[in-house]
PLY file of the C-alpha trace (Angstrom):
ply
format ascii 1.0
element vertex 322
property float x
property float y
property float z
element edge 321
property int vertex1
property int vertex2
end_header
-12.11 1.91 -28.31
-15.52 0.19 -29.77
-14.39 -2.81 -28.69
-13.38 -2.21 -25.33
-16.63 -0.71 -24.74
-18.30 -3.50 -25.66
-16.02 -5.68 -24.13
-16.64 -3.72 -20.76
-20.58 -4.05 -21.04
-20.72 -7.26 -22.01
-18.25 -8.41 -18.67
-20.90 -5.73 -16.56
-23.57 -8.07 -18.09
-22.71 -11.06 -16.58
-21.26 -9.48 -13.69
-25.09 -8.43 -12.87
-26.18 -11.80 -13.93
-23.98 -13.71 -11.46
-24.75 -10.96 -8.16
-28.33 -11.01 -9.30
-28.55 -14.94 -9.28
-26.64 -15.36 -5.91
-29.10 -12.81 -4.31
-31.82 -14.50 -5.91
-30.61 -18.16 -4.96
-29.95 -16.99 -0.99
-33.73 -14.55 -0.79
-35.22 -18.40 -1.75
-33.46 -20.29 0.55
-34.62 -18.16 3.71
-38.32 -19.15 5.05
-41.56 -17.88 3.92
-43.13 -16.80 6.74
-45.65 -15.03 5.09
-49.32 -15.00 6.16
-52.20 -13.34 4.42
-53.60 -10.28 5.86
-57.41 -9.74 7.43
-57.82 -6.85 4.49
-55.85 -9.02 1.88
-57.30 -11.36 -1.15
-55.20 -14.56 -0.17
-56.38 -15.88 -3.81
-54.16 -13.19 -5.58
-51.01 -14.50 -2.74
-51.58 -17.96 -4.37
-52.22 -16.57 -7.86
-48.85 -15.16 -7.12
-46.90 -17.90 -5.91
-48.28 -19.46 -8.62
-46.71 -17.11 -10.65
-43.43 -16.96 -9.72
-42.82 -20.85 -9.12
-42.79 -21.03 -5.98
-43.01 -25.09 -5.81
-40.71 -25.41 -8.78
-36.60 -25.46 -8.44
-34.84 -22.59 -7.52
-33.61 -22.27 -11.03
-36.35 -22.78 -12.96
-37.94 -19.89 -10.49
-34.95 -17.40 -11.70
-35.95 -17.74 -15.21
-39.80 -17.53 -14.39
-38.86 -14.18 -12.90
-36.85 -12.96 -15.19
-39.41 -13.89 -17.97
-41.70 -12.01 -15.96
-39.33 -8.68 -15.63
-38.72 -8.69 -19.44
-42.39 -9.66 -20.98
-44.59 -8.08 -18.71
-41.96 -5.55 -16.86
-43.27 -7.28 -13.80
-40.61 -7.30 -10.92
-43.29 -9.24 -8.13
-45.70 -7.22 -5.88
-45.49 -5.94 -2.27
-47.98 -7.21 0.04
-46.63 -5.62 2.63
-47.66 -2.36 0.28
-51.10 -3.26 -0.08
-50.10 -5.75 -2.85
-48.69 -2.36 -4.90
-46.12 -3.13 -7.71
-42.75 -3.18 -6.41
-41.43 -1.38 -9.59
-43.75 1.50 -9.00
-43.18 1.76 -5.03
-39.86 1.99 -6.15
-39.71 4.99 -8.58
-42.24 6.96 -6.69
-39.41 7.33 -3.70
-36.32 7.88 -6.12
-37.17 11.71 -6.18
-36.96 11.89 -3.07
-33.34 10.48 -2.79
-32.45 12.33 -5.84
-33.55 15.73 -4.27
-31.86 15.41 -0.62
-28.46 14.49 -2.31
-28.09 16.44 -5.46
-27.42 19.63 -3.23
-24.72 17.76 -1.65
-23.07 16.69 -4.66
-23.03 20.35 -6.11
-22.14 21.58 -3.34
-19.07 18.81 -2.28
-17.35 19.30 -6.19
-16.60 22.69 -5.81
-15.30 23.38 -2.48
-13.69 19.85 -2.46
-11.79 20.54 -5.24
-10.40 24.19 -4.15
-9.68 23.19 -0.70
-7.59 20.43 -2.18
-5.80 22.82 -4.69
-5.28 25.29 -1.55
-3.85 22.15 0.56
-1.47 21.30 -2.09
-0.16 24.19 -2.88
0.48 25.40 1.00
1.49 21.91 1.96
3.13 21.36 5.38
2.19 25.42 6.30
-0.62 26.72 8.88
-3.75 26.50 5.86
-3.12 22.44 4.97
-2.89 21.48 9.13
-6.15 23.09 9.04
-8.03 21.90 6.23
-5.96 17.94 7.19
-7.47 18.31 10.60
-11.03 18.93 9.43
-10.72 16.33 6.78
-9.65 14.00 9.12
-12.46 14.24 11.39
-15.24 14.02 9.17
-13.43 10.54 7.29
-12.60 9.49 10.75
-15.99 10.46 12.20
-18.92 7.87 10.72
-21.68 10.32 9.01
-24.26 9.19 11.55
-22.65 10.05 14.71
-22.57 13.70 13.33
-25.76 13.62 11.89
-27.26 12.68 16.00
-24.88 15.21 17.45
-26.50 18.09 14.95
-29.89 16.84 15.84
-29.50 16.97 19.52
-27.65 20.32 19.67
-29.52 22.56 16.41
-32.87 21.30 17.30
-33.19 20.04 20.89
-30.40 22.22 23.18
-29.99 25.77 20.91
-33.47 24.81 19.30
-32.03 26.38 16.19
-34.07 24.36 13.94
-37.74 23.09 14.11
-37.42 19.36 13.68
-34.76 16.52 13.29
-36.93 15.21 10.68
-37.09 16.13 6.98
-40.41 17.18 6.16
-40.89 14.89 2.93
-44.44 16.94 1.73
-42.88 20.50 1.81
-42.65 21.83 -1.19
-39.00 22.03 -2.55
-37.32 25.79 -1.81
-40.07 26.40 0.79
-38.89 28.42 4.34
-39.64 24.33 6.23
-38.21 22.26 3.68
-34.52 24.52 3.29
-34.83 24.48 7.48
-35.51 20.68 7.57
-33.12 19.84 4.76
-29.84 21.71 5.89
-28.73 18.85 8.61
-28.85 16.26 5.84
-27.36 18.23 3.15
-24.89 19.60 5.79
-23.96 15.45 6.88
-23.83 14.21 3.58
-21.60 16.98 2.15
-18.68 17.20 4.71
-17.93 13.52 4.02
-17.82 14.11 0.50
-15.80 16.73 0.52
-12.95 15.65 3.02
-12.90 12.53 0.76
-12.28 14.58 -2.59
-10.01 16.96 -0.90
-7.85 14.35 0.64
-8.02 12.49 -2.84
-6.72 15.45 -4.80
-4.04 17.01 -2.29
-2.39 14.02 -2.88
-2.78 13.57 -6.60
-1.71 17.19 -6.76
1.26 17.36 -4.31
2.61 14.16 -6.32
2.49 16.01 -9.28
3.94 19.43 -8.56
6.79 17.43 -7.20
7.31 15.48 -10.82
10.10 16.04 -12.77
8.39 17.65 -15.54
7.17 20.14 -13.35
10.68 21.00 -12.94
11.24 21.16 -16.31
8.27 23.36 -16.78
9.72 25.85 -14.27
13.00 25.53 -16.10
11.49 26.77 -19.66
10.72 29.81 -17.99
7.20 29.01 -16.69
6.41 30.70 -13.40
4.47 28.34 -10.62
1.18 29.82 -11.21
1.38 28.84 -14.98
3.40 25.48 -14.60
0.18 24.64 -11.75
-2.82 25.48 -13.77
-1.18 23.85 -17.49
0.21 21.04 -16.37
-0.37 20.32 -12.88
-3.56 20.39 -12.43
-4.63 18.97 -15.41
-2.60 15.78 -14.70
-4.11 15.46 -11.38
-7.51 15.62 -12.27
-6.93 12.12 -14.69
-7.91 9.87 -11.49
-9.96 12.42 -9.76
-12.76 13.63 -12.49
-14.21 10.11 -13.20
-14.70 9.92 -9.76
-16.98 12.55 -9.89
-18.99 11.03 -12.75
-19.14 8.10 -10.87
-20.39 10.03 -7.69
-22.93 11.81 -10.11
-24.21 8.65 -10.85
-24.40 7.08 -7.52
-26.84 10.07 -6.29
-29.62 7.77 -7.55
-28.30 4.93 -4.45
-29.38 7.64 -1.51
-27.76 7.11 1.82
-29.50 4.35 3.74
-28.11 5.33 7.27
-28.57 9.44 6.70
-32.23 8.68 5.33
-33.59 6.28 8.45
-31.87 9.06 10.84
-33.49 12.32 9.05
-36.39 10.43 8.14
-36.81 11.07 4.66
-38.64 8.28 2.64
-36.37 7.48 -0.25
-34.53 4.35 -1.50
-32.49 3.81 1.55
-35.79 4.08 3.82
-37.47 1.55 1.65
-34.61 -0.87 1.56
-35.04 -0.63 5.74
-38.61 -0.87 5.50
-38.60 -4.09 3.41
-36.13 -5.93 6.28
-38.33 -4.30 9.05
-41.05 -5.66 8.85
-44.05 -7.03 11.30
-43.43 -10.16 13.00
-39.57 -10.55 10.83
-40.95 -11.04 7.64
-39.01 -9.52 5.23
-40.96 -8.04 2.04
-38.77 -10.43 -0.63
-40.02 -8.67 -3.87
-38.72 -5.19 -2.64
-35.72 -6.55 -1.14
-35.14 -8.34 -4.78
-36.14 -5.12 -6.73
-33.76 -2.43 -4.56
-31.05 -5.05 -4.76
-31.52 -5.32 -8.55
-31.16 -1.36 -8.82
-28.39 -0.99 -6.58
-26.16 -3.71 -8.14
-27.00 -1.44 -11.62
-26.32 1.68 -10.16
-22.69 0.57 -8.67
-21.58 -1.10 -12.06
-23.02 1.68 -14.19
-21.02 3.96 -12.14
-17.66 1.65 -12.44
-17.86 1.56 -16.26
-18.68 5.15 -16.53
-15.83 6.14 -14.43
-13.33 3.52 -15.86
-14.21 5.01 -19.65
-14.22 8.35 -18.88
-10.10 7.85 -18.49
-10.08 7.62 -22.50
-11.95 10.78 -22.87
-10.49 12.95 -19.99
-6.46 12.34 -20.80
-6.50 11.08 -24.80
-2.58 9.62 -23.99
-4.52 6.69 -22.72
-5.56 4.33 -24.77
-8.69 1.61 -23.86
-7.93 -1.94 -24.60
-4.75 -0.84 -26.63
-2.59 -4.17 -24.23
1.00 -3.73 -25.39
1.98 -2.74 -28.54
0 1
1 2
2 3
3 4
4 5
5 6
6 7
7 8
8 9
9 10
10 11
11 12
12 13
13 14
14 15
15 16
16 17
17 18
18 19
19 20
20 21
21 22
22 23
23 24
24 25
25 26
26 27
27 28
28 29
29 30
30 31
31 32
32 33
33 34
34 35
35 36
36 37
37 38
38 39
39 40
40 41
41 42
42 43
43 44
44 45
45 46
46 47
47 48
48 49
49 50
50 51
51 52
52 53
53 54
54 55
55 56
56 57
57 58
58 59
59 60
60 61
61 62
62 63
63 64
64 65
65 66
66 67
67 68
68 69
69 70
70 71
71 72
72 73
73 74
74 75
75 76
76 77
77 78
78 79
79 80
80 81
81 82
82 83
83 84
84 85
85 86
86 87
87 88
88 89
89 90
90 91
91 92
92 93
93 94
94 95
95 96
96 97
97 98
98 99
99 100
100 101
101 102
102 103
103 104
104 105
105 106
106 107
107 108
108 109
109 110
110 111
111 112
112 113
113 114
114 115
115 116
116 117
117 118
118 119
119 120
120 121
121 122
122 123
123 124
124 125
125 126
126 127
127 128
128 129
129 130
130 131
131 132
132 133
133 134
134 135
135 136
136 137
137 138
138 139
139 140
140 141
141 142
142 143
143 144
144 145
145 146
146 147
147 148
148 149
149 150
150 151
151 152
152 153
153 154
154 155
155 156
156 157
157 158
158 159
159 160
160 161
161 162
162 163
163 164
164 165
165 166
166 167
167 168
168 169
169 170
170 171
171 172
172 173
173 174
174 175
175 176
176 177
177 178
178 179
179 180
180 181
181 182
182 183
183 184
184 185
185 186
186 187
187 188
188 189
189 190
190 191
191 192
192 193
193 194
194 195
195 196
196 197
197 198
198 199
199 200
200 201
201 202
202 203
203 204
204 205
205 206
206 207
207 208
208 209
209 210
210 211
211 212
212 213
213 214
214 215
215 216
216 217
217 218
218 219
219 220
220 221
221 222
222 223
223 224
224 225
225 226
226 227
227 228
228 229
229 230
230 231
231 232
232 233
233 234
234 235
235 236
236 237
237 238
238 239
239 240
240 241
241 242
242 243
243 244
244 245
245 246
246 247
247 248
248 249
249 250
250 251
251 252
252 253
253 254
254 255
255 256
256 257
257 258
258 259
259 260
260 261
261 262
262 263
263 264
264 265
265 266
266 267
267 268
268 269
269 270
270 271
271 272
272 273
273 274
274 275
275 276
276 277
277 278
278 279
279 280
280 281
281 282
282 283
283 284
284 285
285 286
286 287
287 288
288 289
289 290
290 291
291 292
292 293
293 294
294 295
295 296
296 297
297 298
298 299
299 300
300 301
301 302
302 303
303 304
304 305
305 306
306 307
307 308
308 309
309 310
310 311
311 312
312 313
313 314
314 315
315 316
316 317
317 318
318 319
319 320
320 321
C-alpha cells in the first residue's frame, strides 16, 4: 500500500511537471504585447523581465521561474493588478469560490444520494420516470442556459429577487447575500445532483440484480435488510470517492456560473486575465490559475483513486496478480 502511494505521487509529480511545462512553453511562444502604463514604473517591467529571462531560451526561462516559485515563493506579478503579486491576488478570491460552492456540495450529497436509492429501488414505476426526467434535463440542459433563464424570470419578469448579481461584500448569512446567493447555489446544485443520482441508480440497480443478492434473499434476508447490508454498501465502492474528489474540486469554482452571477472568485479571475484591454492577456495570472488548477484536478484523481483501498478493504493497491 506504501508503495503504491508513493508510486501514485511520484507519477502525479511528473504528470504536473510535463502539463506545467507545455503551458509554460505555449504562454512564451504567444506575443508580448505588453506596454507600460501612464501610472506604472516601467523600470520595475524591465527589472522584471529581467527577472524571469525573458531574452534567454524558453527553457532556461522554465527553470528561472521555477527557481523563483521555490526560493522566493515568487509566482511573477500582475501588472494588469497594479503590479500586485499574482500568488496573493490569487488566494484573496479563493474564499469567495469556496463559499458560493460549498452549499452546493452539501446540499447535492444528500439528496443525490436518496433520490438515487429511491430510483433504484422503484425502477421502471411512476417515482424513477420522474426523478429520470428531471435528471435528464438538468445533464442535458448546460448549467448556464438555466442559470439566464432564472435570472430573467426570478429577478426581471416575477421580480422575485433583487439582483442577478451576487453581492460579493454582503456579509455571509445576511437577508442580501442568502437572496443573491440562492440562483447560484440553486444552478450549481441541480447538476450535481442529477449527475450523482444517475451515477448511483445505476450502480445500485446493477447490484440488487447480482446473484448474491439472490442469495442474500435466499438465507432468509428480507429486501430491506439484503439492500442496506449488502447492496448499498457495494454500490457506494465507485460512487464515495467521487465525492471526495468533488470535495476537493470545490476549491476550482465554476468559471461559466461565476462570470454569469458575477461573483469574483477563481473562475472570474481566470476570465479577467484573458480579457484584458487591447487583447493582452495578463501571462503571470494565466500561469499561476493554470498551475492551481492542474493541482487541484490531480489531487482530486489520486485522492479518489486511493480512497478505493480504504472504502472496500477486498481491494488491494498495487497488489498486480498474485
Amino acid at each position: 500500500m506504501r508503495n503504491y502511494i508513493l508510486k501514485r505521487l511520484g507519477l502525479m509529480l511528473i504528470t504536473f511537471v510535463i502539463i506545467i511545462f507545455l503551458i509554460f512553453v505555449f504562454i512564451k511562444l504567444m506575443p508580448n504585447f505588453y506596454e507600460v502604463g501612464i501610472d506604472q514604473d516601467p523600470q520595475i517591467y524591465e527589472a522584471w523581465l529581467e527577472s524571469q529571462g525573458f531574452n534567454k531560451p524558453i527553457l532556461t526561462q522554465f527553470f528561472i521561474w521555477l527557481g523563483n516559485i521555490f526560493k522566493h515563493g515568487d509566482f511573477g506579478i500582475s501588472f494588469h493588478k497594479n503590479n500586485a503579486p499574482v500568488a496573493q491576488y490569487v488566494l484573496s478570491r479563493l474564499p469567495r469560490t469556496i463559499r458560493i460552492n460549498i452549499f452546493p456540495f452539501l446540499i447535492s450529497v444528500p439528496i443525490g444520494i436518496t433520490l438515487g436509492i429511491v430510483a433504484a429501488l422503484r425502477k421502471n414505476k411512476m417515482t424513477d420516470h420522474v426523478i429520470s426526467i428531471g435528471v435528464m434535463f438538468f445533464i442535458s440542459v448546460p448549467s448556464f442556459v438555466v442559470a439566464v433563464i432564472l435570472q430573467y424570470y426570478m429577478v426581471y419578469e416575477w421580480k422575485i429577487l433583487p439582483s442577478a448579481r451576487v453581492d460579493n461584500l454582503a456579509p455571509l448569512f445576511s437577508k442580501r447575500a442568502i437572496q443573491t446567493r440562492i440562483l447560484p447555489i440553486f444552478v450549481l446544485s441541480a447538476g450535481t445532483i442529477a449527475g450523482w443520482t444517475r451515477s448511483l441508480r445505476a450502480e445500485l440497480t446493477e447490484t440488487l440484480t447480482s446473484e448474491f443478492m439472490l442469495l442474500a434473499r435466499a438465507k432468509g434476508l428480507t429486501k430491506g435488510q439484503a439492500t442496506v447490508r449488502h447492496a448499498l454498501r457495494n454500490a457506494f465502492v465507485p460512487f464515495a470517492p467521487a465525492i471526495l474528489g468533488g470535495f476537493i474540486s470545490l476549491l476550482g469554482g465554476s468559471l461559466i456560473i461565476e462570470r454569469t452571477f458575477g461573483i469574483t472568485g477563481i473562475g472570474g479571475a481566470f476570465i479577467e486575465a484573458l480579457e484584458r484591454p487591447k487583447g493582452i492577456p495578463d501571462y503571470p495570472m494565466i500561469m499561476m490559475l493554470n498551475m492551481f488548477y492542474v493541482s487541484i484536478g490531480l489531487l482530486a484523481a489520486i485522492v479518489a483513486d486511493l480512497s478505493y483501498g480504504i472504502i472496500d478493504p477486498r481491494i488491494r493497491m498495487g497488489a498486480g496478480k498474485q
